[in-house]
C-alpha positions as CSV (number, residue, x, y, z in Angstrom):
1,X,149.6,148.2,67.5
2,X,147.2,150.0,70.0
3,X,145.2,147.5,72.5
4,X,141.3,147.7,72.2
5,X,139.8,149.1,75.4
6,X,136.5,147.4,76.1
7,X,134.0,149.3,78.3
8,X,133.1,145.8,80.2
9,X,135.1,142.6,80.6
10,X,131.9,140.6,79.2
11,X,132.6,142.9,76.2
12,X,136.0,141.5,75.7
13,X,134.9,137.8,76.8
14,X,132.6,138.3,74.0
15,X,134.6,139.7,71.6
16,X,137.5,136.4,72.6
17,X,135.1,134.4,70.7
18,X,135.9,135.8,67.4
19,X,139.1,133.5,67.3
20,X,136.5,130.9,66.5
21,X,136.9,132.2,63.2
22,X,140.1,131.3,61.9
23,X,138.9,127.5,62.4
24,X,134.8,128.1,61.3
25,X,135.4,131.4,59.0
26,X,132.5,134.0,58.0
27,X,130.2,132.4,55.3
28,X,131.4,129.2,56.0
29,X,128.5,125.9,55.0
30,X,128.5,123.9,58.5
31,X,126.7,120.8,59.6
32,X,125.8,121.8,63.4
33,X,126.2,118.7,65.7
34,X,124.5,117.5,69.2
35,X,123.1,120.4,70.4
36,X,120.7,120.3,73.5
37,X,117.3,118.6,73.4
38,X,116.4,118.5,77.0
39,X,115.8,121.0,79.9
40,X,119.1,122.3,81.5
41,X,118.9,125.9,81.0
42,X,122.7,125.9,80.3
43,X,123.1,124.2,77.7
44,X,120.1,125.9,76.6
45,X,121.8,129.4,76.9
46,X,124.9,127.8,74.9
47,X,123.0,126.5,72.0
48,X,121.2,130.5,71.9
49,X,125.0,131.8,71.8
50,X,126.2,129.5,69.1
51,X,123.3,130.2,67.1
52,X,123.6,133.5,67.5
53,X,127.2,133.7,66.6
54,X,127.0,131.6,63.6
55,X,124.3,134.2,62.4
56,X,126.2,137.7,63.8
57,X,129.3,136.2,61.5
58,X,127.0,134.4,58.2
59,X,127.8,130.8,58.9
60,X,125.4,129.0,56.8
61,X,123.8,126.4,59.0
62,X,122.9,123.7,56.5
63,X,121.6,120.9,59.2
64,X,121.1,120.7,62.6
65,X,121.3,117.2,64.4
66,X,121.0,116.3,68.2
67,X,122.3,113.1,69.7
68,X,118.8,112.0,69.2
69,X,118.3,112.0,65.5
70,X,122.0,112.2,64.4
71,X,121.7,109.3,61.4
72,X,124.2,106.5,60.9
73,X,126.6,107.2,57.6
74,X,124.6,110.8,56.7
75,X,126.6,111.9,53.5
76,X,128.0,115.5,54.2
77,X,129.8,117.4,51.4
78,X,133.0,117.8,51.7
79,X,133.3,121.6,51.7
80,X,131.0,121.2,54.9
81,X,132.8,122.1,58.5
82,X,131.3,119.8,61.2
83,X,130.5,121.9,64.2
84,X,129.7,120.2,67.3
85,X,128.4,121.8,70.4
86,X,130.2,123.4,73.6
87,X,129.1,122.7,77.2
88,X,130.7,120.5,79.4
89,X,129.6,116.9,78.6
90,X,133.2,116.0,77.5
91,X,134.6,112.9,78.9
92,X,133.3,109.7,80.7
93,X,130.1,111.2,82.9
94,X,127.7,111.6,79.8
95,X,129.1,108.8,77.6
96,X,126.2,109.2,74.9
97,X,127.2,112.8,73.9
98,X,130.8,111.7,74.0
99,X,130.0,108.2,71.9
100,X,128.8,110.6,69.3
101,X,131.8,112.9,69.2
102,X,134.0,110.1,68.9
103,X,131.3,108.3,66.3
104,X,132.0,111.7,64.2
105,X,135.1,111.7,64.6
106,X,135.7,108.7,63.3
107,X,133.4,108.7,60.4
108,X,134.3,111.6,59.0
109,X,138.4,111.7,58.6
110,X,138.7,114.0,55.6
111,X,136.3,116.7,56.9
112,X,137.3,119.7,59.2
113,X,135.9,118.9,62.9
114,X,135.1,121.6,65.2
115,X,134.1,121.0,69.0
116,X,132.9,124.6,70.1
117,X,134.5,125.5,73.8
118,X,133.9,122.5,76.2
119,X,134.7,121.6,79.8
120,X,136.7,117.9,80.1
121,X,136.5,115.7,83.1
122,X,137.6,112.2,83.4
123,X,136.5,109.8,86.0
124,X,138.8,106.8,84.2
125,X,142.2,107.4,82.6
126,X,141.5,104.1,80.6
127,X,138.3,106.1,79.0
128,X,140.5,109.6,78.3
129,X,143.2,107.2,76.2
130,X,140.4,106.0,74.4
131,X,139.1,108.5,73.2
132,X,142.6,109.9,72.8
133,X,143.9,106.7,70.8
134,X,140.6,108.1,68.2
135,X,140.6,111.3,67.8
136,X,144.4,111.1,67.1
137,X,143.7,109.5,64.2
138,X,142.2,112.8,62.6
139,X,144.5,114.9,60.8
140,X,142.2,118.1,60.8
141,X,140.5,118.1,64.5
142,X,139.8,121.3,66.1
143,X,139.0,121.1,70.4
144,X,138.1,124.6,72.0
145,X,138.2,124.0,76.1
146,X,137.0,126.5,78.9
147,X,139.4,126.4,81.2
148,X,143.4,125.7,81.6
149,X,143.1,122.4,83.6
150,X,141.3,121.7,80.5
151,X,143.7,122.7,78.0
152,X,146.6,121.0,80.1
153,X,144.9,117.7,79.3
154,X,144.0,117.8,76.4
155,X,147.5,119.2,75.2
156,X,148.9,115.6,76.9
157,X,146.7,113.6,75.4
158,X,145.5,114.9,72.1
159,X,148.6,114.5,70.0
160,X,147.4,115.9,66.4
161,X,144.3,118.0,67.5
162,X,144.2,122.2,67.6
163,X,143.6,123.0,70.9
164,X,142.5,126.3,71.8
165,X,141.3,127.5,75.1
166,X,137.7,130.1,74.7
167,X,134.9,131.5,76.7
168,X,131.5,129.5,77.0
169,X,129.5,130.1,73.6
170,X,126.8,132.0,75.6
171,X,128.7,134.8,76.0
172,X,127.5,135.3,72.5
173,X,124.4,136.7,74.1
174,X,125.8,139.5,76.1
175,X,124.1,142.1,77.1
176,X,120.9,141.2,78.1
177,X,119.1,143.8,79.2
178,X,116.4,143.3,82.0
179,X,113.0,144.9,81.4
180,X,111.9,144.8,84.9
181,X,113.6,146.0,88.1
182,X,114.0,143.6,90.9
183,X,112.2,143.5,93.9
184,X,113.0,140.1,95.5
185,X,116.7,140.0,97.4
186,X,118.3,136.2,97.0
187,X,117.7,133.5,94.3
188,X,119.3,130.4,95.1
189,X,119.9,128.4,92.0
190,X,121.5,125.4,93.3
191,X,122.4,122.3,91.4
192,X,120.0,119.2,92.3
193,X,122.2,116.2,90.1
194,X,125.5,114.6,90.8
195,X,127.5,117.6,90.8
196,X,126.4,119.3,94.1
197,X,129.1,119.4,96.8
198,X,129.3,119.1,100.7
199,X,129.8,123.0,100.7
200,X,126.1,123.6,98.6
201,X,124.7,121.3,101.0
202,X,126.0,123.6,104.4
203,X,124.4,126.7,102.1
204,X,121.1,125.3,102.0
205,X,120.8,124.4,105.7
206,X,121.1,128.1,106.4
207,X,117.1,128.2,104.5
208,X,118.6,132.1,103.0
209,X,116.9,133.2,99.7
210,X,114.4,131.6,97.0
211,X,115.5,128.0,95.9
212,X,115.5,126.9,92.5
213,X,117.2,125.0,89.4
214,X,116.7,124.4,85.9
215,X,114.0,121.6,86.9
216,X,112.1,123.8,89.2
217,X,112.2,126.9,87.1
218,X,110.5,124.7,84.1
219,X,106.6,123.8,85.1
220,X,105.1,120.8,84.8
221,X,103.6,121.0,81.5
222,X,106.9,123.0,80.1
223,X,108.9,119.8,81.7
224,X,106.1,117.1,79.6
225,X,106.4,119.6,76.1
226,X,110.2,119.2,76.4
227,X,109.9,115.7,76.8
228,X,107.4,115.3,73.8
229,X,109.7,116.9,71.9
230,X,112.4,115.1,73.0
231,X,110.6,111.6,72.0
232,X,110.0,112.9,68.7
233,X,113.2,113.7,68.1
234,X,114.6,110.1,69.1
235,X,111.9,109.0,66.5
236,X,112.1,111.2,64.1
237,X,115.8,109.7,62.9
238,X,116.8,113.5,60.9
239,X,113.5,113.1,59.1
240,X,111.5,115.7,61.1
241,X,112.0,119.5,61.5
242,X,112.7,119.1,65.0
243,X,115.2,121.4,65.1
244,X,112.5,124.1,64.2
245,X,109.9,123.4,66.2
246,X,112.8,123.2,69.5
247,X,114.5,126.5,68.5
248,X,111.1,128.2,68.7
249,X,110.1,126.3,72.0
250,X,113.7,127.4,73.4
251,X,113.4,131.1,72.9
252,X,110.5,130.5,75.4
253,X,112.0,128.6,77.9
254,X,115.0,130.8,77.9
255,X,113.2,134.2,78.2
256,X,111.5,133.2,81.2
257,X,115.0,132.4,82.8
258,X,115.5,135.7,82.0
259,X,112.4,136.9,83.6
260,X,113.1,135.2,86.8
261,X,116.7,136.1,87.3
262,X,115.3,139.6,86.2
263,X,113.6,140.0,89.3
264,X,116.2,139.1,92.2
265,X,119.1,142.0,93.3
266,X,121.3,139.1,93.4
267,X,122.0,135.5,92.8
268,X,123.9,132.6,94.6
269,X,124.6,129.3,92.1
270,X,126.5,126.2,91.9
271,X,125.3,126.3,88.3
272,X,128.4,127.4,85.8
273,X,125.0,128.9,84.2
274,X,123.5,130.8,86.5
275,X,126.7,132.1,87.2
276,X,127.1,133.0,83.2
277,X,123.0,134.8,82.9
278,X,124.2,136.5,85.8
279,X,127.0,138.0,84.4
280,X,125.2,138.2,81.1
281,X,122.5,140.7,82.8
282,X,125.5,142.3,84.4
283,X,123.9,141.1,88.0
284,X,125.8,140.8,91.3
285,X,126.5,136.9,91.8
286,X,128.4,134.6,93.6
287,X,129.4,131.2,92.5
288,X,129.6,128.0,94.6
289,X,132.3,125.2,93.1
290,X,130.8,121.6,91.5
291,X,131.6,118.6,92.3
292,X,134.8,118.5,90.2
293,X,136.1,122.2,90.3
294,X,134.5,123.1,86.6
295,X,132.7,126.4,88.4
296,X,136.2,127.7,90.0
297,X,138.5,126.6,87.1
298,X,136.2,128.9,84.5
299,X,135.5,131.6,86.8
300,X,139.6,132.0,87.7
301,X,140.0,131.8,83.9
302,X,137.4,133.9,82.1
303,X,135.1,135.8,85.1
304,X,137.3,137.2,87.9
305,X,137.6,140.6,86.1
306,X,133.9,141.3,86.3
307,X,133.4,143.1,89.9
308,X,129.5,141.8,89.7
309,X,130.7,138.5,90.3
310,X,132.4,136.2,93.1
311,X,133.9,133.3,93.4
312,X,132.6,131.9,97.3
313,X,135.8,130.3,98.4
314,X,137.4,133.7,97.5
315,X,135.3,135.2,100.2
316,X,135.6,135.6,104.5
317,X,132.3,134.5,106.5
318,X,131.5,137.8,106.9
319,X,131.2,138.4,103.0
320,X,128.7,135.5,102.8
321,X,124.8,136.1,101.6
């Protein structure tokens, strides 16, 4: 059987994706699970990708929850796959995302669960066999994971559940094309949370480029709508179109990431996400490391083929921005 020659390696990172489908197939009827109602631009650009694939393949959405709203004992048919969203918020350092994969899990033994492609870190051992000692109770429990470290573990510990290693969801998305050309030479777009490292830190000193993250990029009033919406969410118990409203409101917020990235030649990030528009805009890039190697492990997995991109322990001093 020939190979397919792909003109780009996003093209074929995108086109990886499509194995999704032998769990989740075309024209499937899907309840779509804890996606993103807050303002990280990553997970943003994942839940776009997602939605965007279950449309490009006719998976019939028929209700969208977040952690927020997500009611107690819902009823879902049967014939319904349970789809819950990719990122990397699996494990022990965002326990209420992880209470409700565990929560659905549990609840719902006799339906088909689906966690689109996901990053796992572990700060306690104790916590991982927990969750293991649940979800090996499911007999039809699908885990997609970003990276080999990733898959390694969850091979050891997941006894009964499909795992398959995938690409980030966002890659859904590719291209997008800019509409502007750049005229600005360096964004920064550094982390600012628990996840920067010593090596971020050192970059900074050296005052190179435009600064910013997903809480800088956002104004002030974006940051207070997102937080509205969040509240009404956490109120609104399923009973609201939130869903609606945030999907509209997130086409926004996303498209002036794009904007912004659009008008730098290059960008530097310790953001897995910044790292991933890059790529998705086709945009030289190099990426720092987080705090617990997710950046390095997906990039020597999925990105190292694209020559746009670089990984910065890869590189000499002299190669450095």
């Amino acid at each position: 059987m020939e190979s397919v020659q792909f003109a780009h390696p996003m093209d074929e990172l995108k086109d990886r994706l499509r194995q999704i489908l032998q769990v989740i197939p075309p024209h499937s009827k899907i309840y779509y699970l804890d996606y993103p109602v807050h303002g990280n631009g990553g997970d943003l650009l994942i839940m776009k990708g997602t939605e965007a694939f279950f449309k490009d393949n006719h998976i019939r959405v028929m209700a969208r929850y977040s952690v927020l709203d997500f009611p107690s004992g819902v009823k879902i048919p049967q014939d319904h796959i349970i789809v819950l969203h990719g990122g990397g918020n699996f494990g022990d350092l965002y326990p209420a995302h992880q209470r409700l994969r565990e929560q659905v899990v549990s609840d719902y033994p006799g339906h088909r669960v689906v966690m689109l492609p996901q990053t796992i870190f572990y700060k306690s051992e104790a916590e991982f066999n927990r969750t293991a000692s649940i979800f090996n109770q499911h007999k039809d429990l699908h885990l997609y994971v970003r990276d080999t470290y990733s898959q390694e573990m969850a091979a050891v510990k997941f006894k009964t559940c499909h795992v398959y290693l995938s690409p980030d969801m966002a890659h859904q998305l590719w291209p997008i094309r800019s509409h502007t050309n750049p005229d600005k030479e360096l964004l920064c777009f550094l982390r600012i949370d628990i996840e920067k490292t010593a090596e971020q830190e050192r970059l900074e000193a050296s005052g190179q480029g435009d600064y910013l993250d997903w809480a800088t990029l956002f104004s002030g009033f974006e940051q207070k709508s997102i937080r509205a919406i969040f509240k009404m969410s956490a109120a609104s118990n399923g009973k609201l179109p939130v869903s609606m409203i945030w999907g509209k409101y997130t086409d926004y917020l996303v498209n002036k990431a794009v904007n912004r990235f659009s008008k730098y030649k290059k960008v530097q990030t310790s953001r897995l996400h910044g790292h991933i528009l890059s790529c998705l805009m086709d945009k030289p890039n190099i990426l720092l490391d987080n705090s617990y190697g997710k950046n390095s492990s997906y990039y020597r997995t999925w990105t190292n083929g694209i020559t746009s991109a670089k990984l910065l322990a890869q590189q000499t001093s002299a190669e450095r921005v």
